[in-house]
KOLVEX-778899 format. One line per 5 residues: number of its first residue (from 1); their letters; for each residue x, y, z of N, C-alpha, C. Coordinates in nm, 2 decimals. Each point is the difference from the previous one (the first is absolute). Last residue first. Layout:
BEGIN
NUM) a) X Y Z X Y Z X Y Z; ...
END
This chain:
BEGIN
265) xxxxx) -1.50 7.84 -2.41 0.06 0.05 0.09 0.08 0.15 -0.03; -0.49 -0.22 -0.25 0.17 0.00 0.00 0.07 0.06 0.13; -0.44 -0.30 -0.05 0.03 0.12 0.00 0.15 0.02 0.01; -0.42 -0.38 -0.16 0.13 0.05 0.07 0.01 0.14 0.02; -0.36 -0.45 -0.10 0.01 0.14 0.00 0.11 0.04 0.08
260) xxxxx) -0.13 -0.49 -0.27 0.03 0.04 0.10 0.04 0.20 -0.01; -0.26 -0.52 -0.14 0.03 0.11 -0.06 0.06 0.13 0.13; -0.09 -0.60 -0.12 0.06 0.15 0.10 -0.03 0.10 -0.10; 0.08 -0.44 -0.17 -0.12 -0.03 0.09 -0.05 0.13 0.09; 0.25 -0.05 -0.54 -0.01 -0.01 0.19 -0.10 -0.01 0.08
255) xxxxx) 0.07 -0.05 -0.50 -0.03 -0.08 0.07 0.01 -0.01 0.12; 0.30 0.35 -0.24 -0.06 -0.14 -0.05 -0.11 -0.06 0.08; 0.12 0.38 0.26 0.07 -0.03 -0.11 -0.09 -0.09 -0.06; 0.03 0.50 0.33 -0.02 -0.17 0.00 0.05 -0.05 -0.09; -0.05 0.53 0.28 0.01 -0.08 -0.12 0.00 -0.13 0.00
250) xxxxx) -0.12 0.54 0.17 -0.06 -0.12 -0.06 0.08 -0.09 -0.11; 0.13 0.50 0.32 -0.03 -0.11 -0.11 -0.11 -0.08 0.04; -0.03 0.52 0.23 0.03 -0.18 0.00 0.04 -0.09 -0.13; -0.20 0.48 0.21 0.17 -0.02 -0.08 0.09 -0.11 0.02; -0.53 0.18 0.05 0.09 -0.08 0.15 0.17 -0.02 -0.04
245) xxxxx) -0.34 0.24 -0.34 -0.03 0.01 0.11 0.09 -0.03 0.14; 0.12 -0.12 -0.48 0.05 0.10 0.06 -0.08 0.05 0.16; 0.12 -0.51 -0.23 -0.15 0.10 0.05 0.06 0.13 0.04; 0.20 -0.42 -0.39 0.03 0.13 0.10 -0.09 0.02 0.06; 0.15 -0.49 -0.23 -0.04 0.12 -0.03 0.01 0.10 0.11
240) xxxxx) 0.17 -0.47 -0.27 0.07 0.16 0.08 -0.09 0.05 0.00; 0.16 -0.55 -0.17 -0.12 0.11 0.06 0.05 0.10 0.08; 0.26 -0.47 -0.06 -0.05 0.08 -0.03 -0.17 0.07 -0.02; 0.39 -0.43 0.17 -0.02 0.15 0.01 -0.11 0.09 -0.11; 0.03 -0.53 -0.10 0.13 0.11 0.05 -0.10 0.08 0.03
235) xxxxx) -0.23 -0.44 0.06 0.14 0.02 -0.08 0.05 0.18 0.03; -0.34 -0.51 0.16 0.06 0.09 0.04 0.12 0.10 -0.04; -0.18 -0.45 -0.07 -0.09 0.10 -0.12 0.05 0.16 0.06; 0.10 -0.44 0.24 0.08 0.01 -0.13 -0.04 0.14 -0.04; -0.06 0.09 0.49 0.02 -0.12 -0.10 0.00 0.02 -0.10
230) xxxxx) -0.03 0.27 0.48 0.04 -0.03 -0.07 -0.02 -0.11 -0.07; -0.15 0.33 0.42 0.00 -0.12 -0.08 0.03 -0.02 -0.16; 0.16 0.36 0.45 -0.10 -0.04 -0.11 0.00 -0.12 -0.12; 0.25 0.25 0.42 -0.06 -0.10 0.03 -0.12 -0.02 -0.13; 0.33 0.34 0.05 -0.15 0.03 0.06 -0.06 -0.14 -0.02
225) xxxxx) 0.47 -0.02 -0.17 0.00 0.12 0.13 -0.14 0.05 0.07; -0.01 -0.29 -0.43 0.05 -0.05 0.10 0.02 0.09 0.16; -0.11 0.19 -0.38 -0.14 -0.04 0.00 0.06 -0.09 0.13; 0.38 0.28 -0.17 -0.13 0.04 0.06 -0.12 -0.06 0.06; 0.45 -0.01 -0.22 -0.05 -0.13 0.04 -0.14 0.06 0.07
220) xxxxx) 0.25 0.35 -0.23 0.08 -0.12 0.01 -0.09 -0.09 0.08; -0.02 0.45 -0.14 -0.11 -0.04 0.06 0.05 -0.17 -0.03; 0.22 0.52 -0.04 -0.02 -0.10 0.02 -0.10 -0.09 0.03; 0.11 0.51 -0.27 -0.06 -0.07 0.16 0.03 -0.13 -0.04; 0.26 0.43 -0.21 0.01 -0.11 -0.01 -0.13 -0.07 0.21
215) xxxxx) 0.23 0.43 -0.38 -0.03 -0.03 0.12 -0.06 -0.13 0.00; 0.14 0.25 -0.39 0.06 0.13 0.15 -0.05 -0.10 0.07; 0.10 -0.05 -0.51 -0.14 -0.08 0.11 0.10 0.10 0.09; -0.04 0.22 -0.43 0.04 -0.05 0.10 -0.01 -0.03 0.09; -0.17 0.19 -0.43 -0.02 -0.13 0.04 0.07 -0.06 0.10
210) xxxxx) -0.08 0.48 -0.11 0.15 -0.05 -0.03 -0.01 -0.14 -0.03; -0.37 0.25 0.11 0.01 0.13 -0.07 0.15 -0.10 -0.09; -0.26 -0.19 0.37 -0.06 -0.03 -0.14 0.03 0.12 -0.13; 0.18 -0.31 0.46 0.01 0.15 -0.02 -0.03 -0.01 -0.17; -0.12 -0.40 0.35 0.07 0.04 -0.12 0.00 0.17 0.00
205) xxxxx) -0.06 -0.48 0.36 -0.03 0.13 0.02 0.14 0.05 -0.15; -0.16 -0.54 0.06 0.09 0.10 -0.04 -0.09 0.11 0.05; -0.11 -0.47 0.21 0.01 0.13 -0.05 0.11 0.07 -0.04; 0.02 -0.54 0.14 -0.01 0.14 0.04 -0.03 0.08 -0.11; 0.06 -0.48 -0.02 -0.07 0.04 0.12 0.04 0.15 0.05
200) xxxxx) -0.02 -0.28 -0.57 0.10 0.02 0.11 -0.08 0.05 0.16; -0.15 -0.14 -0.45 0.09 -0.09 0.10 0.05 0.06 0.05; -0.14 0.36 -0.23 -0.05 -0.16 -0.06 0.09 -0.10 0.13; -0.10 0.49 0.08 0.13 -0.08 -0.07 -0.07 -0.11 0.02; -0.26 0.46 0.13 0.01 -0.08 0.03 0.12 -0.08 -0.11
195) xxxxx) -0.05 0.49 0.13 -0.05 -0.10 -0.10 0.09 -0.13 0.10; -0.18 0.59 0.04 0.07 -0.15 0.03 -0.05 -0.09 -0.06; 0.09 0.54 -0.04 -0.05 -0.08 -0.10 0.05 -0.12 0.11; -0.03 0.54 0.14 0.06 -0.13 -0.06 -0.06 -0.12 -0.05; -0.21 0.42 0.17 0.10 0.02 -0.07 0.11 -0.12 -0.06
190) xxxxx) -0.43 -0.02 0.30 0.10 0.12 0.05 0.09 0.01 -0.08; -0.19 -0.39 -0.21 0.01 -0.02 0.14 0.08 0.14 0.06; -0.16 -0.40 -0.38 0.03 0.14 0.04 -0.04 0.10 0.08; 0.10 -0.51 -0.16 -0.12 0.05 0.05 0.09 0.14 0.00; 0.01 -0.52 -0.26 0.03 0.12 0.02 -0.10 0.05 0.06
185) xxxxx) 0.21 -0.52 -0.15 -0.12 0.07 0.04 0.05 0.15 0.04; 0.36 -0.22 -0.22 -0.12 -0.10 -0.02 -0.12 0.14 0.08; 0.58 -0.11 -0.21 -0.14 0.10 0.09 -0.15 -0.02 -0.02; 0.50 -0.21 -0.18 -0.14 -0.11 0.07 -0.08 0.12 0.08; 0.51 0.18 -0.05 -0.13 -0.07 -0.09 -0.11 -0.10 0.06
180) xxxxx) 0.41 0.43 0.02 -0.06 -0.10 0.06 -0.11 -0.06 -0.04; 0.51 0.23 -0.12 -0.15 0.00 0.00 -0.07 -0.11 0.09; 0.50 0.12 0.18 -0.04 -0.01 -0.11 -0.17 0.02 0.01; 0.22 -0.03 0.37 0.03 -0.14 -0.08 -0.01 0.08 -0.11; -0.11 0.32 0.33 0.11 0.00 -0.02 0.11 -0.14 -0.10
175) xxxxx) -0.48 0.09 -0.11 0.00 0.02 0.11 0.17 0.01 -0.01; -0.46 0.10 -0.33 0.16 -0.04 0.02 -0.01 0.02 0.18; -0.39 0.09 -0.45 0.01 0.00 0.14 0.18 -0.08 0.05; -0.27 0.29 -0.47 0.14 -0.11 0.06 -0.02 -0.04 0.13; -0.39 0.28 -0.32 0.12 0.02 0.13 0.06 -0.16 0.05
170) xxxxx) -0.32 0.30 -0.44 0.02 -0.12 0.04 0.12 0.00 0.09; -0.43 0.31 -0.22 0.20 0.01 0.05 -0.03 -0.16 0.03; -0.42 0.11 -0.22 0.07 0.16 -0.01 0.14 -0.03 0.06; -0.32 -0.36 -0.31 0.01 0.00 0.16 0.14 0.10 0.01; -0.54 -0.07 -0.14 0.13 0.02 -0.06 0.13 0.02 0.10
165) xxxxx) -0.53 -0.11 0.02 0.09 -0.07 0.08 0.13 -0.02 -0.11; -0.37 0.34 0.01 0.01 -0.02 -0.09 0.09 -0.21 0.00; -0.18 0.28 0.38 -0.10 -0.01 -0.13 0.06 -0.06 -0.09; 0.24 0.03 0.38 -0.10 -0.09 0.05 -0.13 0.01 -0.12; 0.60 0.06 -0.01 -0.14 0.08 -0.02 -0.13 -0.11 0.02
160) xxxxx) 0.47 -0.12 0.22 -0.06 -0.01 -0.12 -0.13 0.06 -0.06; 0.55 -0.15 0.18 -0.08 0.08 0.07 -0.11 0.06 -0.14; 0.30 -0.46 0.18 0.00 0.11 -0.07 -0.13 0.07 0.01; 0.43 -0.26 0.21 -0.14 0.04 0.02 -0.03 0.08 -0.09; 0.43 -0.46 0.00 -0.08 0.20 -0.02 -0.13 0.02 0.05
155) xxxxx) 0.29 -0.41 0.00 0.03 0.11 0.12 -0.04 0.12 -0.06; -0.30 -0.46 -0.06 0.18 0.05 -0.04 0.00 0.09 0.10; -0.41 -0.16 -0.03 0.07 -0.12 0.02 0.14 0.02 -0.03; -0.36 0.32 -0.07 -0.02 -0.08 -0.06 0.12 -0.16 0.02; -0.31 0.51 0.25 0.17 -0.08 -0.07 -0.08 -0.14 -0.06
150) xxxxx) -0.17 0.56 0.02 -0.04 -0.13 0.01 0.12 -0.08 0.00; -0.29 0.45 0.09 0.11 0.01 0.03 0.02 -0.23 0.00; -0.34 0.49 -0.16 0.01 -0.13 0.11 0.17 -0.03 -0.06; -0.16 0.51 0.05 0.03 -0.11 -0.07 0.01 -0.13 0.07; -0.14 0.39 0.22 -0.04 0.03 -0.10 0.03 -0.10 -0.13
145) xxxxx) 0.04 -0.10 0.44 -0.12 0.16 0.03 -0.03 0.06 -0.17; 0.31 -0.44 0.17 0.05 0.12 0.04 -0.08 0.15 0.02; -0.08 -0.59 -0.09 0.06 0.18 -0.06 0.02 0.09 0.11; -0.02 -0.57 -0.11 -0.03 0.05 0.08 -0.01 0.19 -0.05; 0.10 -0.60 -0.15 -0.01 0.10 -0.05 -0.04 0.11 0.16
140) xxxxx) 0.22 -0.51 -0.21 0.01 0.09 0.14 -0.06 0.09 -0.10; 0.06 -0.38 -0.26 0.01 0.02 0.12 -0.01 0.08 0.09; 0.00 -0.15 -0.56 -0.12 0.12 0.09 0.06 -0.10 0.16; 0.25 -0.04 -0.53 -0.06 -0.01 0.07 -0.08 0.05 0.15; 0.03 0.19 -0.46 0.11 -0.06 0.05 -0.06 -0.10 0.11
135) xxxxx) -0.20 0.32 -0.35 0.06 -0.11 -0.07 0.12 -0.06 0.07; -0.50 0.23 0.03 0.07 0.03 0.09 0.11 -0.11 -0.02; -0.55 0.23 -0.11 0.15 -0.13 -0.05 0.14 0.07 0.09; -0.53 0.10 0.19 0.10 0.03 -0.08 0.09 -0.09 -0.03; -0.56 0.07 0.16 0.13 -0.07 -0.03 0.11 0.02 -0.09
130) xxxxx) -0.53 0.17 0.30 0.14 0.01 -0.07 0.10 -0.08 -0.03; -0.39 0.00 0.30 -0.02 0.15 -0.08 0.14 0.03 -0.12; -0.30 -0.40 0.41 0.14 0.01 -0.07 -0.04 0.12 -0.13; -0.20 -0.09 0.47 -0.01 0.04 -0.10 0.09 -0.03 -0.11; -0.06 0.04 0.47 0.06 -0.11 -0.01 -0.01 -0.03 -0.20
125) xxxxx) -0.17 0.35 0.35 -0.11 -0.10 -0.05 0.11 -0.12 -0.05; 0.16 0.45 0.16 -0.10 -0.08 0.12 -0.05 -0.13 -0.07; 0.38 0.15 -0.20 0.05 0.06 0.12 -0.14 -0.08 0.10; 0.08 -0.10 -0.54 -0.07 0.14 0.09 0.00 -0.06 0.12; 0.38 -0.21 -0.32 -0.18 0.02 0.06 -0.03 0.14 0.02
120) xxxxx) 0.39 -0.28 -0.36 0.00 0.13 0.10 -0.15 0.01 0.05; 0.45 -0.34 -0.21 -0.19 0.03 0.00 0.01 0.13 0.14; 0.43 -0.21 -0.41 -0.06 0.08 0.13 -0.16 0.03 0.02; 0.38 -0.37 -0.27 -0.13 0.08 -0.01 0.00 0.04 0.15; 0.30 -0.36 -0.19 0.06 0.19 -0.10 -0.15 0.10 0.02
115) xxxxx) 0.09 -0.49 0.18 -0.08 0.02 -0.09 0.01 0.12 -0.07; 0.29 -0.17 0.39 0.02 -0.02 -0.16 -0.08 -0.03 -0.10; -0.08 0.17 0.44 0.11 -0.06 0.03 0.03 0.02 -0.14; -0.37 0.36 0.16 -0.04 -0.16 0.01 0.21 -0.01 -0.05; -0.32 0.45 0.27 0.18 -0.09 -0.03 -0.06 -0.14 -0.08
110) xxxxx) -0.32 0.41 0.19 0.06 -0.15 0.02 0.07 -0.05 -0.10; -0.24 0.52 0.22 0.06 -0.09 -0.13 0.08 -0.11 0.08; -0.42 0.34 0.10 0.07 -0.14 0.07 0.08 -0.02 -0.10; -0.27 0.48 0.07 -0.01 -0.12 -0.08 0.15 -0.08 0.07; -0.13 0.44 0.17 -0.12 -0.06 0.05 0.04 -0.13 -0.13
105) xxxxx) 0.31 0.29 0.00 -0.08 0.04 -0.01 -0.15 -0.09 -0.07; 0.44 -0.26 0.15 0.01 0.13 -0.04 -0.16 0.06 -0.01; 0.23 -0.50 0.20 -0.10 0.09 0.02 0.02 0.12 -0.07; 0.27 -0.52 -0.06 -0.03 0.14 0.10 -0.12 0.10 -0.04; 0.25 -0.56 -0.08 -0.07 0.10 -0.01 0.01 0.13 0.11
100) xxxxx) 0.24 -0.49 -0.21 -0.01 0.09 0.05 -0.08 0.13 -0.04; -0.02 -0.51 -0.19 0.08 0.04 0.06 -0.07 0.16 0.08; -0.24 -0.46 -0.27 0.03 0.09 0.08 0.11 0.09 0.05; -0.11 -0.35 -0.41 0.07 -0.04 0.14 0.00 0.13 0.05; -0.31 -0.19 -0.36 0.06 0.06 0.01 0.05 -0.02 0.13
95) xxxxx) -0.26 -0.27 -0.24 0.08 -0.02 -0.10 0.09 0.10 0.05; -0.43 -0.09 0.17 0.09 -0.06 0.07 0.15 0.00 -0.12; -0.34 0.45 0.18 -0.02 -0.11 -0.08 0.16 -0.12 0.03; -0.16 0.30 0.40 0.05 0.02 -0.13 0.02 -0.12 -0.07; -0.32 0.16 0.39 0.06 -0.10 0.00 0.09 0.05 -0.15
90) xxxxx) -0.22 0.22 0.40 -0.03 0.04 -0.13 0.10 -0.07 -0.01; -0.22 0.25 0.47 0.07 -0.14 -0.08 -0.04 0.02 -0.15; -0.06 0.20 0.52 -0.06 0.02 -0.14 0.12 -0.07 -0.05; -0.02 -0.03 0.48 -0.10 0.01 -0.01 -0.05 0.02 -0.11; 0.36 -0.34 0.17 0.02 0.13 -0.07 -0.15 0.03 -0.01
85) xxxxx) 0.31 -0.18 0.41 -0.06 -0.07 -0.11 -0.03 0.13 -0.05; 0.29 0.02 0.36 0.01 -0.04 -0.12 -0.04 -0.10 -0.10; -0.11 0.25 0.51 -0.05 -0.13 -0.02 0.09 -0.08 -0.10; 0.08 0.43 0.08 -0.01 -0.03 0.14 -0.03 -0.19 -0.07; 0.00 0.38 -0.32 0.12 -0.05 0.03 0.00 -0.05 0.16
80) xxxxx) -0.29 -0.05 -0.46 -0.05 0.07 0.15 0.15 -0.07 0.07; -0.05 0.12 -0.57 0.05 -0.07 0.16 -0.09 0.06 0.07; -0.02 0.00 -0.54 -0.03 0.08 0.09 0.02 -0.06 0.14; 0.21 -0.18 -0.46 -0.12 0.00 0.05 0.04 0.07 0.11; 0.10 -0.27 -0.47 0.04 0.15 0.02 -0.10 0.02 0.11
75) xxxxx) 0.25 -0.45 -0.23 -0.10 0.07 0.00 0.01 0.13 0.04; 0.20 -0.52 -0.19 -0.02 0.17 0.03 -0.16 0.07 0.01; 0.19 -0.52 -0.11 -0.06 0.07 0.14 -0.02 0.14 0.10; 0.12 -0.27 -0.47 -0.14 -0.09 0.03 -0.02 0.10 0.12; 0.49 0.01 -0.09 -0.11 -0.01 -0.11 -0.12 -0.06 0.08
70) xxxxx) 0.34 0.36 0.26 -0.06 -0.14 -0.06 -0.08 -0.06 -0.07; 0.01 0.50 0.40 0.08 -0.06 -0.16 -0.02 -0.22 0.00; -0.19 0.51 0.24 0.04 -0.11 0.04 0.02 -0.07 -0.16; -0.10 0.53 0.29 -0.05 -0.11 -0.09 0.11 -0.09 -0.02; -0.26 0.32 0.36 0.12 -0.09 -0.03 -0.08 -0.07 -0.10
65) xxxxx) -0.07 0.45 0.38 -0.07 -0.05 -0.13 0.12 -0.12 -0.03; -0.21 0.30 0.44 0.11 -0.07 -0.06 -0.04 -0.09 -0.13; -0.18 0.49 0.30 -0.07 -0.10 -0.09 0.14 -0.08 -0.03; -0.02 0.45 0.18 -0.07 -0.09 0.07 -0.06 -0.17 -0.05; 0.15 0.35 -0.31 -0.09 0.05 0.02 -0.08 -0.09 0.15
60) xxxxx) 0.38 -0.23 -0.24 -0.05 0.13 -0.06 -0.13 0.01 0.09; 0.50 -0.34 -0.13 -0.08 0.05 0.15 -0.09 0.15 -0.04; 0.24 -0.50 -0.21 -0.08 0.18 -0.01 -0.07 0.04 0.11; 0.33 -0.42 -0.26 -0.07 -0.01 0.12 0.02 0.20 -0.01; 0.10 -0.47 -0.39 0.00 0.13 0.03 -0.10 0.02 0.16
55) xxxxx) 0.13 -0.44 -0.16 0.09 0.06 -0.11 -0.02 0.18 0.07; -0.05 -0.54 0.24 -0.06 0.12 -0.02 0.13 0.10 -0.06; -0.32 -0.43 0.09 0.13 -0.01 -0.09 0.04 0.18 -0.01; -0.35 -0.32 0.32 -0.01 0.14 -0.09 0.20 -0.01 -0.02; -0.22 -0.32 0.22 -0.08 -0.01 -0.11 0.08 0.13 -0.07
50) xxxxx) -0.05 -0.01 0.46 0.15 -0.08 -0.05 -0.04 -0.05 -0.13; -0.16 0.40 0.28 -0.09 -0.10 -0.09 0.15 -0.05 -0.06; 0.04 0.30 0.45 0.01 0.01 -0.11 -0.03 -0.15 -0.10; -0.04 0.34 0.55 0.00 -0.14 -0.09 0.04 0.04 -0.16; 0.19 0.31 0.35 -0.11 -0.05 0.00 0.02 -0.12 -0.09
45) xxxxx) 0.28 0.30 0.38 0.06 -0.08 -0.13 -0.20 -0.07 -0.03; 0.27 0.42 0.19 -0.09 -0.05 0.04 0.02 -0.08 -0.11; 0.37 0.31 0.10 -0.13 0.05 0.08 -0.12 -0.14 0.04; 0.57 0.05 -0.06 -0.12 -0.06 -0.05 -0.14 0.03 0.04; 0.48 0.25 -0.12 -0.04 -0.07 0.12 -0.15 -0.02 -0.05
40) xxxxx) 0.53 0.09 -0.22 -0.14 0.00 -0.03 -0.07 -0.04 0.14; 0.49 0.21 -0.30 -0.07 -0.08 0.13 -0.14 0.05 -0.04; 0.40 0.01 -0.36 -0.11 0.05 0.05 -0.04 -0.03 0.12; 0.49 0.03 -0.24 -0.10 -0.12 0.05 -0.10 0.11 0.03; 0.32 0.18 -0.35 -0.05 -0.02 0.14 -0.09 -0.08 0.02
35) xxxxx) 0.29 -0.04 -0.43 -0.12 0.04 0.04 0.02 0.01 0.14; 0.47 0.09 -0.24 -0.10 -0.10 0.02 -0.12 0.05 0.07; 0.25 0.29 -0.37 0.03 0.00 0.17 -0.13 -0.14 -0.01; 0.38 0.11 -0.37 -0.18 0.04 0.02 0.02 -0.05 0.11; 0.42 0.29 -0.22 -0.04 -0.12 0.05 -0.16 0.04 0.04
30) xxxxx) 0.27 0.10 -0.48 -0.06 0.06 0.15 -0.06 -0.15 0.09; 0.22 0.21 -0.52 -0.01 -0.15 0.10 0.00 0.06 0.16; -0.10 0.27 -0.45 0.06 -0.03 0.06 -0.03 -0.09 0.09; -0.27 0.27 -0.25 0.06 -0.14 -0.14 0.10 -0.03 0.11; -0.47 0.22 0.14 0.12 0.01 -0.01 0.08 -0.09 -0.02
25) xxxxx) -0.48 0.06 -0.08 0.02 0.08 0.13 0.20 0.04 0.04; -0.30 -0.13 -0.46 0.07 -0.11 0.06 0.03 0.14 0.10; -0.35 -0.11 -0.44 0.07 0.07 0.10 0.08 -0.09 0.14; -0.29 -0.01 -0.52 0.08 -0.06 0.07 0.08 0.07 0.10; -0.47 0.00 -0.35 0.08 0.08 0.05 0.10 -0.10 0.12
20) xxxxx) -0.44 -0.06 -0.43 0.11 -0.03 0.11 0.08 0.04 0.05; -0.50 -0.06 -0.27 0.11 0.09 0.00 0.09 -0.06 0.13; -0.47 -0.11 -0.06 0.07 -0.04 -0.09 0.19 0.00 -0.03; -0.36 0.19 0.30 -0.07 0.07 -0.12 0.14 -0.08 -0.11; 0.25 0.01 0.43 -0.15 0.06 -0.02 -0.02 0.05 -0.13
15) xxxxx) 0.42 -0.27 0.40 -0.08 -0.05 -0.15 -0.18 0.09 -0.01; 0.56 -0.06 0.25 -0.15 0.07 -0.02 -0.07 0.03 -0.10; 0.45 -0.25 0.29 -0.09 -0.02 -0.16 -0.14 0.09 0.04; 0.51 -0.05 0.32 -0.15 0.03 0.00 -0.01 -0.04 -0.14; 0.46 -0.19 0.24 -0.06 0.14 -0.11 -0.16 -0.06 -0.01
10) xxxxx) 0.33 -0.07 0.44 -0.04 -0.08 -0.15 -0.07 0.12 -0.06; 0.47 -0.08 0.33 -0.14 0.11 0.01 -0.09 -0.09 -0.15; 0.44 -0.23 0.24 -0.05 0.05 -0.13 -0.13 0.07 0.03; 0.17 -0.32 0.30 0.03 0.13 0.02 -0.02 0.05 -0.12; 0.01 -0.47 -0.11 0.00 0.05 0.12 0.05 0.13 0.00
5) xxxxx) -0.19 -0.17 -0.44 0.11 -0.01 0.05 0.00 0.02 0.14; -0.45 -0.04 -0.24 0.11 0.07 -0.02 0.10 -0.04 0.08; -0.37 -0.30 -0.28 0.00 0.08 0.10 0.13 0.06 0.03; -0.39 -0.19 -0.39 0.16 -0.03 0.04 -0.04 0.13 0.13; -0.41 -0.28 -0.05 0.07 0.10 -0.07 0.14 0.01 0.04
END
C-alpha cells in the first residue's frame, strides 16, 4: 500500500456495517519517536518439529496450540511443550495453506493464505463448526477479548467481529520510517499487540489504539547464539504466544528446531 511521507502522522480508516469514517489524530507534522529496544532473558529453550512450518502459536488453558502452513502440510495441533510433539492433530485439506490461528470463546479460528476461507473448531474436539469468506489474504490473526484482530501481509490490522467476521476499524501500524508492512503472526498481549515482520528478526510491540510500534525485541541470529542446528529448510522467525500464569512468551520460526520461552526485561 502507498506509504506516508516521513514524520507525517497517518490518517486512520474505520470501517463498520459497510460505512466509513476517516480520522486523523493531527494534520500537523510531528516528530515519531523511534521504537525502544526491548531486552529479553531466556528462560528455557524446548524442542520444536522441524516439519512444522509454523503460521500461528496459542498459549490456552496450560495447553500450547500451533498451526502450521504449506500445501499438502497444514495442520492444526495440540503440543506437549516439553517433548514438541503434538498430542491432537487435524491435517487441513491439501489445496489449503494454513496460516495463523487463535482461540476466542472456546472455538479455534485458522487463517488459510489465499484461499479467502476462515475454519473455525470446537476448542476440544477439533471439530470444524464453521467457515467464513474472507476476501484478502489471511496471515496473522489473534483478539483482544472481544474482536479478533487479523493482518494480512500489509501494514493494516484489521479489527473483526468473530460472528459476523465484518470487519469494525482498521489501524495503520507505522514506525518513525513510515508504515510498516509484511505483519505476519499476532498476539495480544496486556494491552498491546506484537507482531511478528515477515523476514525480518524482531518483534514489533504496537499501541493498538494509534498503531504505533513503541518497542521493538530482537532475536537477530538467535538459533546460532544457543547453538542450534541449522539447514536449508530452516526459515524465518515466527510464532508468538503468551502464558499469563508465568508471564512468559513462546516463540520460534519456520521449521525451527527450538522453541524458546522468554521473559521481558
Amino acid at each position: 500500500m502507498k506509504k506516508i511521507a516521513l514524520l507525517l502522522m497517518p490518517v486512520f480508516m474505520l470501517a463498520c456495517n459497510d460505512t466509513k469514517e476517516e480520522s486523523s489524530s493531527d494534520n500537523t507534522t510531528a516528530a515519531i519517536p523511534t521504537p525502544v529496544n526491548i531486552g529479553y532473558t531466556i528462560v528455557k529453550v524446548y524442542p520444536h518439529d522441524i516439519t512444522s512450518f509454523t503460521q500461528g502459536l496459542i498459549w490456552f488453558d496450560n495447553t500450547l496450540y500451533e498451526g502450521t502452513g504449506w500445501y499438502g502440510e497444514s495442520r492444526l495441533m495440540k503440543m506437549n511443550l516439553e517433548t514438541g510433539k503434538s498430542t491432537q492433530k487435524i491435517n487441513i485439506p491439501d489445496e489449503y495453506f494454513g496460516e495463523g490461528i487463535t482461540i476466542l470463546n472456546d472455538k479455534i479460528y485458522q487463517l488459510t493464505w489465499e484461499q479467502h476461507k476462515v475454519f473455525v473448531y470446537d476448542l476440544s474436539s477439533f471439530k470444524k463448526i464453521k467457515e467464513f469468506d474472507w476476501n484478502m489474504q489471511g496471515w496473522g490473526i489473534t483478539h483482544n477479548g472481544k474482536q479478533l484482530l487479523i493482518s494480512t501481509g500489509d501494514s493494516n490490522i484489521y479489527f473483526v467481529n468473530p460472528e459476523t467476521f465484518t470487519i469494525e476499524k482498521t489501524l495503520g501500524v507505522y514506525d518513525n520510517n513510515g508504515y510498516l508492512s509484511n505483519l505476519n503472526e499476532l498476539e495480544f498481549v496486556n494491552g498491546s499487540i506484537y507482531a511478528n515482520i515477515y523476514m525480518k528478526d524482531y518483534i514489533a510491540k504496537i499501541n493498538p489504539e494509534t498503531g504505533l510500534v513503541e518497542g521493538r525485541l530482537d532475536f537477530t541470529g538467535l538459533l546460532q547464539k544457543t547453538g542450534q542446528p541449522i539447514t536449508e529448510e530452516t526459515d524465518v522467525l515466527n510464532g508468538i504466544a503468551f502464558n499469563p500464569s508465568t508471564n512468559s512468551f513462546y516463540i520460534t520460526g519456520k521449521r525451527w528446531p527450538a522453541l524458546y520461552e522468554i521473559k521481558l526485561n
